[in-house]
C-alpha positions as CSV (number, residue, x, y, z in Angstrom):
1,X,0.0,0.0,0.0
2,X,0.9,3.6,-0.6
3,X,2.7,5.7,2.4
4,X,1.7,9.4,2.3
5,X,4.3,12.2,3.2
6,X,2.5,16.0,4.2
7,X,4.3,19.3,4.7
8,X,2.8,22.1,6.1
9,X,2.9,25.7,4.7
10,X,6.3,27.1,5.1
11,X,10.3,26.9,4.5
12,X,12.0,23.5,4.8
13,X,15.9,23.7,4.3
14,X,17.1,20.6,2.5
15,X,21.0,20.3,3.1
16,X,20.9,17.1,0.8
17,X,18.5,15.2,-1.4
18,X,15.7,13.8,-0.2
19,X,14.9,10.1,-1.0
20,X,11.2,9.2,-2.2
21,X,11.0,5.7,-2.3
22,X,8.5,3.4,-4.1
23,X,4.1,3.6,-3.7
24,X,4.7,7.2,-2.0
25,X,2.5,10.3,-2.2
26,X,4.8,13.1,-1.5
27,X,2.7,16.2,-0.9
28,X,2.9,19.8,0.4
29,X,0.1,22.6,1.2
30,X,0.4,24.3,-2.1
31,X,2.6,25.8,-4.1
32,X,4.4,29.0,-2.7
33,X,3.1,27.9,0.5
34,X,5.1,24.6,1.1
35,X,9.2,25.5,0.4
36,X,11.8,23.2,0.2
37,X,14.6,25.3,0.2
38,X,18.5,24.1,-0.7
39,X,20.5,25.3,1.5
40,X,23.6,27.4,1.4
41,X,26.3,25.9,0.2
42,X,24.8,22.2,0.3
43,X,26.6,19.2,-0.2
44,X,29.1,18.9,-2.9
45,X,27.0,16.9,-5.2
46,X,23.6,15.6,-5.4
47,X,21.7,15.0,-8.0
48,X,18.3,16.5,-7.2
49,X,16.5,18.3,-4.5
50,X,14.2,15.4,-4.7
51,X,15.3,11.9,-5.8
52,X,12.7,9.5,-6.7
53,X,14.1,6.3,-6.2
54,X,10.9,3.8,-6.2
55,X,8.3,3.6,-8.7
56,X,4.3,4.6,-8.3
57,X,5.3,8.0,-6.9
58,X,3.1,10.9,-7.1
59,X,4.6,14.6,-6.0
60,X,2.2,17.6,-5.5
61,X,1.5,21.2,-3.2
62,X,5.1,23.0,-2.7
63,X,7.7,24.6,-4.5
64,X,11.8,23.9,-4.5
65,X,14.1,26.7,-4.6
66,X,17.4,25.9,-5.4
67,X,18.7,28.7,-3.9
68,X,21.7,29.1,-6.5
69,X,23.1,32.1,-5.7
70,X,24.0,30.8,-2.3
71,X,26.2,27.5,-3.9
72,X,29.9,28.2,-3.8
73,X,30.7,24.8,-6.2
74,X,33.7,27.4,-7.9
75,X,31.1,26.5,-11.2
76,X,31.1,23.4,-11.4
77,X,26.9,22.5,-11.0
78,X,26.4,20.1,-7.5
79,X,22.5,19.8,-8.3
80,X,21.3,18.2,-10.9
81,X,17.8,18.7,-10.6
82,X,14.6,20.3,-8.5
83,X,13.4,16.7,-8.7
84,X,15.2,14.2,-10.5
85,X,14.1,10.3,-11.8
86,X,16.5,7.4,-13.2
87,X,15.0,4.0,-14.4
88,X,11.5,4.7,-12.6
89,X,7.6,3.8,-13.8
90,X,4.4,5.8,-12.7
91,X,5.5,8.6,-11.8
92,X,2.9,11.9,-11.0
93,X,4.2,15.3,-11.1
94,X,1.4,18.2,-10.0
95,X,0.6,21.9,-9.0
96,X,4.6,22.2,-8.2
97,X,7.2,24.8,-8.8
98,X,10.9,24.5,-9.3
99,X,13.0,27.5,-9.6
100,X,17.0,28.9,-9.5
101,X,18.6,25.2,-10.0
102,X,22.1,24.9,-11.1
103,X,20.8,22.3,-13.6
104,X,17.0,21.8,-14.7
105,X,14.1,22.0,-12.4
106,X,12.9,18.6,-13.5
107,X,15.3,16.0,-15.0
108,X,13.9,12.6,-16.1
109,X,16.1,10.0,-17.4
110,X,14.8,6.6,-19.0
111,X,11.3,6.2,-17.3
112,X,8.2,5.5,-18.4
113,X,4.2,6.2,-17.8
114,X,5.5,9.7,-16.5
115,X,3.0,12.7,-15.7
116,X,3.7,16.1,-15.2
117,X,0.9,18.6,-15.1
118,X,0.5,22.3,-13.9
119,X,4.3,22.8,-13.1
120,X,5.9,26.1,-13.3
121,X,9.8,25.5,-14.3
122,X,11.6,28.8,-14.1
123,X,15.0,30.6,-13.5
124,X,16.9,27.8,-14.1
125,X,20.5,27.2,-15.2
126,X,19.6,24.7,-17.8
127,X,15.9,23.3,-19.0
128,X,12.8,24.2,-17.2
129,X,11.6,20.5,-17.6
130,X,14.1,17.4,-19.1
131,X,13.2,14.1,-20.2
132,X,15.8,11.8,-21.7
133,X,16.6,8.2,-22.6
134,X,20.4,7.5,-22.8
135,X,21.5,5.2,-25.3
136,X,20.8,2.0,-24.8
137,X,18.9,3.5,-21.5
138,X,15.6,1.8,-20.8
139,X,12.8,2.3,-22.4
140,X,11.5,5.6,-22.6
141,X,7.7,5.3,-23.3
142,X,4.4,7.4,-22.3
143,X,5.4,11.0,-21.2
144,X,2.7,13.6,-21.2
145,X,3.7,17.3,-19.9
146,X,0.5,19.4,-19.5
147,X,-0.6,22.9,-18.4
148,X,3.0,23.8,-17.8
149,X,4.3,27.4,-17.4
150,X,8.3,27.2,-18.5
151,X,10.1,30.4,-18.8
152,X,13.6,31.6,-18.2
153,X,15.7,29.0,-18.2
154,X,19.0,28.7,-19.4
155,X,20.1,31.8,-17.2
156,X,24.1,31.4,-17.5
157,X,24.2,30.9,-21.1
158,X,24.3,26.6,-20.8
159,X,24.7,25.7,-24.3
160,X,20.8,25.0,-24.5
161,X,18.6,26.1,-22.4
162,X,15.5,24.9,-23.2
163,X,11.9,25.4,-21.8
164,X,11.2,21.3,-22.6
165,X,13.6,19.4,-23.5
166,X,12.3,16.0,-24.7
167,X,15.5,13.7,-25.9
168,X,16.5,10.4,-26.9
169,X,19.7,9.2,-27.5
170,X,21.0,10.1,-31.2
171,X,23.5,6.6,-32.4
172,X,25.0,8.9,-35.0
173,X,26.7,8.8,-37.9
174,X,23.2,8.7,-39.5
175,X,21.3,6.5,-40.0
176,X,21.8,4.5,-37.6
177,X,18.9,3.9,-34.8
178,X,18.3,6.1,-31.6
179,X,17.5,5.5,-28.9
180,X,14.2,6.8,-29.5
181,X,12.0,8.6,-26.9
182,X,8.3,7.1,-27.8
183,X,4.0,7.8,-27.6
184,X,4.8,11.3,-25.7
185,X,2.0,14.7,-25.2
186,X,2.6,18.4,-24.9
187,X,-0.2,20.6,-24.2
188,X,-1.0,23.6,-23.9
189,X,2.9,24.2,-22.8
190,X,3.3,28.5,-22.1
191,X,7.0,29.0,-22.6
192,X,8.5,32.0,-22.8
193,X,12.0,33.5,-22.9
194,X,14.2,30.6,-22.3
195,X,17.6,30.7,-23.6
196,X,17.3,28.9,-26.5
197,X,14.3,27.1,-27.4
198,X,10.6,26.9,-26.0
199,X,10.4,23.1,-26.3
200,X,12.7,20.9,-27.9
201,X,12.4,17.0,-29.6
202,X,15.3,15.3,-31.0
203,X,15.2,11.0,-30.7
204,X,11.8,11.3,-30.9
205,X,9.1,9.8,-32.1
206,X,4.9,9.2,-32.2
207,X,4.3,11.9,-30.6
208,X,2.0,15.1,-30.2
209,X,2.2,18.7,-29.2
210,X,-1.1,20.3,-28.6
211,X,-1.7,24.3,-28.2
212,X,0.4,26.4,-26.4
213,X,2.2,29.7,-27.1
214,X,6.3,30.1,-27.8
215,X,7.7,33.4,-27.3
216,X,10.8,35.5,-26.9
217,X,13.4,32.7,-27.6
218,X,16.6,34.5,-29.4
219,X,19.4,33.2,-28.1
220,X,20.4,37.1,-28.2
221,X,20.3,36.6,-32.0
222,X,23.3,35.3,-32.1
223,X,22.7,31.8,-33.8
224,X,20.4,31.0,-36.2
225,X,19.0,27.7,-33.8
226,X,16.4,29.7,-31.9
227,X,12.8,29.0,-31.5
228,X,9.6,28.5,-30.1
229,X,9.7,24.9,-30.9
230,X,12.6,22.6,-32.4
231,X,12.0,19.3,-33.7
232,X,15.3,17.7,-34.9
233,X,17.8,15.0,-35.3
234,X,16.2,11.5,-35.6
235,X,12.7,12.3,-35.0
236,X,9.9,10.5,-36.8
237,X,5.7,11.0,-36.9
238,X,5.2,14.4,-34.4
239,X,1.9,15.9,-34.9
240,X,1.6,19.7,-33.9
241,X,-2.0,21.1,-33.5
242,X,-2.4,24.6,-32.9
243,X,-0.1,27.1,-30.9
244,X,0.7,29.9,-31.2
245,X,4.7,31.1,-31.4
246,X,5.7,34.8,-31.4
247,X,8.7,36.8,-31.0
248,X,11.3,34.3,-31.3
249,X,14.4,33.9,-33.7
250,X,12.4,31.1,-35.9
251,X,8.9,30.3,-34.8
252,X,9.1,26.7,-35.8
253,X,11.8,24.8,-36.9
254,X,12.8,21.4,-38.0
255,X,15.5,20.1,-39.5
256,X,17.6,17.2,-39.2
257,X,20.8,18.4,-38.4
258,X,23.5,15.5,-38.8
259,X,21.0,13.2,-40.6
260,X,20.0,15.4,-43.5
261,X,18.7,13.7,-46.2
262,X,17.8,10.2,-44.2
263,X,14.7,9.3,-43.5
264,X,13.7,10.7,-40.4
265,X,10.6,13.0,-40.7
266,X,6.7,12.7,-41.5
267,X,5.7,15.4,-39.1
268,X,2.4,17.8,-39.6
269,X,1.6,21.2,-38.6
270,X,-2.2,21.9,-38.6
271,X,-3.5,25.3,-37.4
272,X,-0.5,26.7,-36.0
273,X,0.8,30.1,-36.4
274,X,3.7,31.6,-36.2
275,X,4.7,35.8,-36.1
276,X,6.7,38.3,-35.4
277,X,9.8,36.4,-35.6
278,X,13.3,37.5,-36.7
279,X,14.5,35.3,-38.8
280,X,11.9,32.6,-40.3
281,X,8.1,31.8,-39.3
282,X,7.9,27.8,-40.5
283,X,11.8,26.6,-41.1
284,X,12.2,23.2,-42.4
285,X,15.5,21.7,-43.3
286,X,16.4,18.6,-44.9
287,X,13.5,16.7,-43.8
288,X,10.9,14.9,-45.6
289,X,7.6,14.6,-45.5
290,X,7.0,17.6,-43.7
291,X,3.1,19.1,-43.8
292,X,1.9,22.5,-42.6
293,X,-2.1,22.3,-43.6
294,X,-4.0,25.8,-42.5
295,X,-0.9,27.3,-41.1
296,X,-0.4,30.9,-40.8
297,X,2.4,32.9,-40.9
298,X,2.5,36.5,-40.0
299,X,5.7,38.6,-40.2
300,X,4.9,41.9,-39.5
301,X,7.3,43.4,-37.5
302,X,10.1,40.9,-35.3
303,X,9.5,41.5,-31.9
304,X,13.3,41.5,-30.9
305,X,14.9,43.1,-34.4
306,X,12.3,45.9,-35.0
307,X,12.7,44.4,-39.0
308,X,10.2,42.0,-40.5
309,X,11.4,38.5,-41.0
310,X,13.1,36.6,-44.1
311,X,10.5,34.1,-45.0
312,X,7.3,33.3,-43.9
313,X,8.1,29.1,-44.6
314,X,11.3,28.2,-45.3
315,X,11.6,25.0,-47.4
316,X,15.3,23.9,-48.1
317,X,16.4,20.6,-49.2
318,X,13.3,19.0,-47.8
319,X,11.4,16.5,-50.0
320,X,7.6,15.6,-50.5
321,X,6.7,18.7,-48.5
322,X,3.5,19.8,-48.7
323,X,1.8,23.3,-47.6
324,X,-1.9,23.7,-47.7
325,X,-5.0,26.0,-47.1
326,X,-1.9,28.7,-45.5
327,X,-2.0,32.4,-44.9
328,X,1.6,33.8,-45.4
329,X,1.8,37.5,-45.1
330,X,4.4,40.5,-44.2
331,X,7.8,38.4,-45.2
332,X,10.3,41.0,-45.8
333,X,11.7,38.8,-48.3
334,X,9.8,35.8,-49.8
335,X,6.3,34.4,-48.3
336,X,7.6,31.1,-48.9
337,X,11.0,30.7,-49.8
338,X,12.0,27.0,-51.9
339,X,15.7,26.9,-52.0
340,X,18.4,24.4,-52.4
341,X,21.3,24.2,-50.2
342,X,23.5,21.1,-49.9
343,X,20.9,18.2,-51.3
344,X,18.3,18.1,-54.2
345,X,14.4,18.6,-53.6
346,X,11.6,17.4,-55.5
347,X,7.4,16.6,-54.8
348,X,6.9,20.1,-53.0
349,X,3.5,20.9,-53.3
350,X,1.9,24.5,-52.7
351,X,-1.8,24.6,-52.8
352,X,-5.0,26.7,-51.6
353,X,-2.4,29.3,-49.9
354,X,-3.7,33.0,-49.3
355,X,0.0,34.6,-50.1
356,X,-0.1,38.8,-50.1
357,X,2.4,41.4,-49.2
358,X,5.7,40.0,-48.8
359,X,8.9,41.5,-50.4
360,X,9.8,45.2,-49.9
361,X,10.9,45.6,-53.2
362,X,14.3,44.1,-53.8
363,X,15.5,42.2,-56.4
364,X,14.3,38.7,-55.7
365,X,11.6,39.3,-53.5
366,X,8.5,37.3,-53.7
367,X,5.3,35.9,-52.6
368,X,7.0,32.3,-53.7
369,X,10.7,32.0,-54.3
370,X,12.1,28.7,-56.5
371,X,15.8,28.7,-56.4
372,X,18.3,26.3,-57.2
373,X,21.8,26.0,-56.1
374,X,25.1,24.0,-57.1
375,X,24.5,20.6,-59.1
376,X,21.6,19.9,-57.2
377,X,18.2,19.6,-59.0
378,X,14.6,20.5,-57.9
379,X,12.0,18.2,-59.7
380,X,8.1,17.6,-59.4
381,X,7.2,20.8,-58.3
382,X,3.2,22.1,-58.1
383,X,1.5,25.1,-57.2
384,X,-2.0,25.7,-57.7
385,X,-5.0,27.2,-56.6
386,X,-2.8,30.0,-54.5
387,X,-4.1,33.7,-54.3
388,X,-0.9,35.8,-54.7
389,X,-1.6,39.4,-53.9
390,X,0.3,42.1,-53.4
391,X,4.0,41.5,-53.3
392,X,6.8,43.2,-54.3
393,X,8.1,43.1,-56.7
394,X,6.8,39.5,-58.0
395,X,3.8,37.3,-57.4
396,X,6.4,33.8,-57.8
397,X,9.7,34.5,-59.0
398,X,11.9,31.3,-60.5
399,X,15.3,31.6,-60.2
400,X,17.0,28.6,-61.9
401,X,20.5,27.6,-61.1
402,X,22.9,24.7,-60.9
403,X,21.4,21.5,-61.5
404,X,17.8,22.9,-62.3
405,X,14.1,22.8,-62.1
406,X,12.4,20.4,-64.1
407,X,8.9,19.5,-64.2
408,X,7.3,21.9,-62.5
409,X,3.7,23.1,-62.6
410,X,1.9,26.5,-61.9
411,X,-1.5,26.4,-62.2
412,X,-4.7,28.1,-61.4
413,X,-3.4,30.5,-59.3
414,X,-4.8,34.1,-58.6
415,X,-3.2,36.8,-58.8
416,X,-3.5,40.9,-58.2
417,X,-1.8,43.5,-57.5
418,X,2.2,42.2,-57.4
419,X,3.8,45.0,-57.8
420,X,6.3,44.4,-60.9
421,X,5.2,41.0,-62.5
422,X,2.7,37.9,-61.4
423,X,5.1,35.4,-62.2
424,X,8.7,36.2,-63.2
425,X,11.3,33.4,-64.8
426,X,9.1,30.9,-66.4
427,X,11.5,30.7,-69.3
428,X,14.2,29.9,-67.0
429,X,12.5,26.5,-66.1
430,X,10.4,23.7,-67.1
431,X,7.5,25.2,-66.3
432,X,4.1,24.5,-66.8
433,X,1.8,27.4,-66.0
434,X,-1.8,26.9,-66.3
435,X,-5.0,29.1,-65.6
436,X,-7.2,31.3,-66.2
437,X,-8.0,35.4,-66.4
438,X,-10.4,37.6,-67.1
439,X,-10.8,40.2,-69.8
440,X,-12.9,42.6,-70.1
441,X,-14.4,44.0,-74.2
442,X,-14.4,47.3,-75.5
443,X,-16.2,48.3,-78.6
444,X,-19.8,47.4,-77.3
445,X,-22.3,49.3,-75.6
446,X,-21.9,46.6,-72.2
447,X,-18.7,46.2,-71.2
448,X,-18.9,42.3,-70.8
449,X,-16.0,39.6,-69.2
450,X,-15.1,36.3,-70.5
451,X,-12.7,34.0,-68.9
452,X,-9.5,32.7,-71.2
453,X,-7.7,29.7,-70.2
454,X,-3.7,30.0,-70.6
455,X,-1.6,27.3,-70.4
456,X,2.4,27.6,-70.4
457,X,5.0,25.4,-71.1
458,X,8.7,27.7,-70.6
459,X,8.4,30.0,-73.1
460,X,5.7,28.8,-75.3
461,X,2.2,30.2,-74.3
462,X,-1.5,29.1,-75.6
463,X,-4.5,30.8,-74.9
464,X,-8.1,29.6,-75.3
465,X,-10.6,32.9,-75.8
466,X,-14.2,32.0,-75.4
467,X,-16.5,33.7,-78.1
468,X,-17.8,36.8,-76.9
469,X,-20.4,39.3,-79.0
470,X,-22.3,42.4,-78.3
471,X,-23.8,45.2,-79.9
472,X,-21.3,47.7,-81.7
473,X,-21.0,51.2,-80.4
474,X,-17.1,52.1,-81.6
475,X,-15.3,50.5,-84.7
476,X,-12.5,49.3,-82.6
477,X,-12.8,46.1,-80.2
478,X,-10.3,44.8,-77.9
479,X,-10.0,42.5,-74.9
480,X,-7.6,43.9,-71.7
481,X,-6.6,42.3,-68.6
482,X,-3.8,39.7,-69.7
483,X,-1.5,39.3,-66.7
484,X,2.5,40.7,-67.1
485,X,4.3,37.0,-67.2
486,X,1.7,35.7,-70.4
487,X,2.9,38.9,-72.0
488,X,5.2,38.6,-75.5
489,X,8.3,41.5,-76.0
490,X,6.7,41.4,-79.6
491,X,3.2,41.8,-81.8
492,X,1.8,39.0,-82.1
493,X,-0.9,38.4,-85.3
494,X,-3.4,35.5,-86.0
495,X,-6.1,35.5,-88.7
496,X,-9.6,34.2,-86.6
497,X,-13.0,34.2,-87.8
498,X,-15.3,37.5,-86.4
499,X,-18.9,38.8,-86.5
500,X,-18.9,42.6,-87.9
501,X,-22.5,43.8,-88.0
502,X,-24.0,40.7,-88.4
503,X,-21.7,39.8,-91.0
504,X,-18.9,36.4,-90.7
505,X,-15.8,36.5,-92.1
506,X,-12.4,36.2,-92.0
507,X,-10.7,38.8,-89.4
508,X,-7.3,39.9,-87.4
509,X,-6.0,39.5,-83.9
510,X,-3.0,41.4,-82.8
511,X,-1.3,40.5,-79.5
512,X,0.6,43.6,-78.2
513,X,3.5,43.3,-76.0
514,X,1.2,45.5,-73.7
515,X,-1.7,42.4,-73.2
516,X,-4.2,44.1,-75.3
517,X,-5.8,41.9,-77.5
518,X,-6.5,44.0,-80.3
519,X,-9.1,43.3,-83.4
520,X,-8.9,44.5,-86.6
521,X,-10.0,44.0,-90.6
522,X,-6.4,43.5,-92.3
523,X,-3.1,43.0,-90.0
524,X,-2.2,46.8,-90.8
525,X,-5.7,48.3,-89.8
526,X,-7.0,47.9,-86.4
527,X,-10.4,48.6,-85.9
528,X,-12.5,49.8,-89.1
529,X,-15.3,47.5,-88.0
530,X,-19.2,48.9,-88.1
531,X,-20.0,50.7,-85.0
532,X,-23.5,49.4,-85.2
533,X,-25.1,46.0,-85.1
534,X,-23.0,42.8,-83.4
535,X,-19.9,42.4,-83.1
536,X,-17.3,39.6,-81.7
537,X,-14.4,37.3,-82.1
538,X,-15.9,33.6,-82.2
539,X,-13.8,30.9,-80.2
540,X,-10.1,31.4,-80.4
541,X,-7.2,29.2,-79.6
542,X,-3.9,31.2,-80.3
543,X,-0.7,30.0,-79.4
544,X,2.9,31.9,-79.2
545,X,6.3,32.1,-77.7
546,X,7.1,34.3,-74.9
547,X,10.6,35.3,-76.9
């Protein structure tokens, strides 16, 4: 049977660890109201405030200060850990606060079925909350951390310095197994201004993380590692749901460091959002099989920098990424940005995405950015269905280079208002562009819109133009609204077949380097048709090249 251990409402100095042992409840009046306090300069090493050294423990109702300021260990850390677990199962963690540890505030090391709910981990040295499985460790199954408040930590600069860390053992060189971490749950985890990252997960795999909000994490700027959450080396099949992450250096990263390239991946994003960061909103890096579905991405202004961020997503030598149903907006670069680095990328799909004022007007600057680098190749490449508003100075902008971009597909997007072209480099890849626009008449008494189809393949253009006839009231007629990118650097002439007054015969279409599609009786003479009676072009498939 289960022994209980109470302690009243005040200070406790702890001059050494204190030992809970097997089926123990372990419980205090509340936190801030029961204290166990380290004292000064405690014993030259233990390795937590509180060592749990049974299984079926359950820990609840005070607070541990470690009281670091008053160690004299000439900086070399004595505590490991608030509360600290090796090899244990069961184990219940609850309405407790650990604070000013040389180490973490929790530190959990190959255990299993492990709880830890409504924990406040701040001020720490290291991580607010740690759970690891050495390699070859025991098995490291079941963790859930809920409705915890980490913030802080990492106060001397420790090379990490995380809110949560959650870590297996890496085997490395890749690919070789971990010592993975397994079936773990973060939710609705408040981090904030650790010195690194809010929560991290490398070794890790079916797992989920569930709400929540990231902020502040910078690491003064000085590395580009920062973020609100890290997933990395080795970790397979993590779900994020929601969350928000603001304010930090990347919002969301992941990227596989040392295994680039392997296998290790198959994570999804769904509803999350990410702003005000410095550097990048959604990084991923060498990973595959990396989803963000209904995302959104909002640069503005960086909390920390006073500049708007880089990219909205970041997509570098990642395969069979897919981003969907996304709002990207404010990048002071590129909304999303598709670049090679050290590996090849190919099956990147971009679909249903609301993408509008990114860029401030340099030379690359886009809503989507395709660039190539080295020998390395990008291949199966969609986008479709995006509405691209509003950037500067292009809608998508292609940059081919190195090894190239080959089969790649651009269709049915929507664009407005880019500020120097929709789509700028087709010609520069193997591009197929398809979609529609609208243009408007002029030469009738209505003004009406028909909807021509345009499909591109590099530089060679076709465009389908629906029939469209009025009554006359000029004797010019025209249709206007072709979009910059279908656009030749010459006149373009085809003979079609047109109704003048009622009359059919045998007519002219001029193409203009300006996207009017101008009508007229001979290829010399535009216009001269009857300003009475009906008048219009009947079907038309024209094709060209771009030149």
């Amino acid at each position: 049977a289960a022994g209980s251990t109470f302690l009243p409402a005040g200070t406790c100095l702890v001059t050494g660890n204190v030992r809970i042992p097997a089926n123990r409840l372990f419980g205090g009046a509340g936190r801030a109201l029961t204290i166990l306090q380290l004292a000064n300069n405690a014993v030259t090493t233990i390795q937590g405030v509180l060592r749990i050294t049974g299984d079926n423990v359950s820990l609840s109702g005070f607070s541990i200060d470690g009281n670091r300021a008053n160690q004299t260990d000439g900086g070399a850390p004595n505590v490991q850990a608030g509360i600290y677990a090796a090899d244990r199962l069961n184990i219940q963690i609850d309405d407790i606060e650990v604070y000013q540890l040389e180490k973490a505030g929790i530190y959990i090391i190959d255990s299993s079925d492990i709880r830890i709910s409504n924990v406040e981990a701040r001020d720490n040295d290291l991580h607010g909350i740690q759970v690891q499985r050495s390699r070859g460790g025991a098995t490291t199954n079941n963790i859930q951390i809920i409705n915890v408040n980490v913030h802080d930590n990492g106060v001397t600069a420790e090379a990490d310095g995380n809110g949560v860390d959650i870590r297996g053992a890496s085997q490395g060189p890749c690919p070789n197994t971990a010592s993975y971490i397994n079936n773990f749950t973060l939710s609705n985890v408040v981090a904030n201004n650790n010195y690194r990252h809010g929560i991290v997960i490398l070794a890790a795999q079916h797992g989920s993380i569930n709400g929540g909000v990231y902020s502040n994490h910078i690491n003064n700027g000085a590395l580009n590692v920062a973020s609100g959450i890290t997933i990395s080396e080795e970790s397979m099949y993590i779900a994020i749901s929601g969350g928000v992450a603001y304010g930090n250096y990347n919002g969301y990263q992941v990227d596989t460091g040392n295994c680039a390239g392997n296998t290790f991946g198959t994570h999804t994003f769904t509803g999350s959002i990410a702003k005000h960061s410095i550097n990048v909103e959604f990084r991923v890096q060498g990973t595959p099989n990396v989803t963000l579905d209904g995302v959104q991405a909002l640069t503005d202004t960086g909390a920390a920098s006073g500049s708007r961020a880089d990219y909205g997503i970041l997509l570098s030598d990642s395969t069979q990424a897919r981003v969907h149903a996304c709002r990207v907006e404010g990048a002071g670069q590129h909304g999303i940005n598709i670049a090679n680095g050290s590996l090849s990328q190919s099956d990147i799909i971009i679909d249903g995405c609301n993408i509008r004022s990114n860029g401030t007007g340099s030379a690359n600057d886009a809503g989507i950015r395709i660039a190539g680098s080295g020998a390395n190749t990008m291949q199966r490449l969609q986008l479709r269905q995006n509405t691209i508003v509003g950037n500067n100075p292009y809608g998508i902008n292609i940059q081919s280079a190195g090894g190239g971009i080959t089969d790649m597909r651009v269709e049915f997007n929507q664009f407005s208002n880019n500020t120097v072209s929709d789509l700028n480099g087709m010609s520069l890849a193997t591009v197929l562009s398809e979609g529609v626009f609208t243009a408007t008449a002029t030469g009738l008494i209505t003004a009406p819109t028909v909807p021509v189809k345009y499909a591109s393949y590099g530089r060679n253009v076709t465009l389908w133009i629906p029939g469209v006839t009025g009554t006359s009231n000029a004797v010019t007629f025209t249709l206007t609204g072709m979009p910059t990118f279908l656009r030749p650097t010459s006149a373009q002439r085809w003979v079609i077949s047109f109704t003048d007054n009622g009359v059919y015969a045998g007519r002219y279409l001029v193409l203009q380097p300006s996207g009017v599609l101008d009508f007229g009786i001979t290829p010399g003479i535009l216009g001269g048709f009857t300003a009475a009676g009906t008048k219009g072009p009947d079907d038309i498939s024209a094709s060209y090249l771009l030149q």
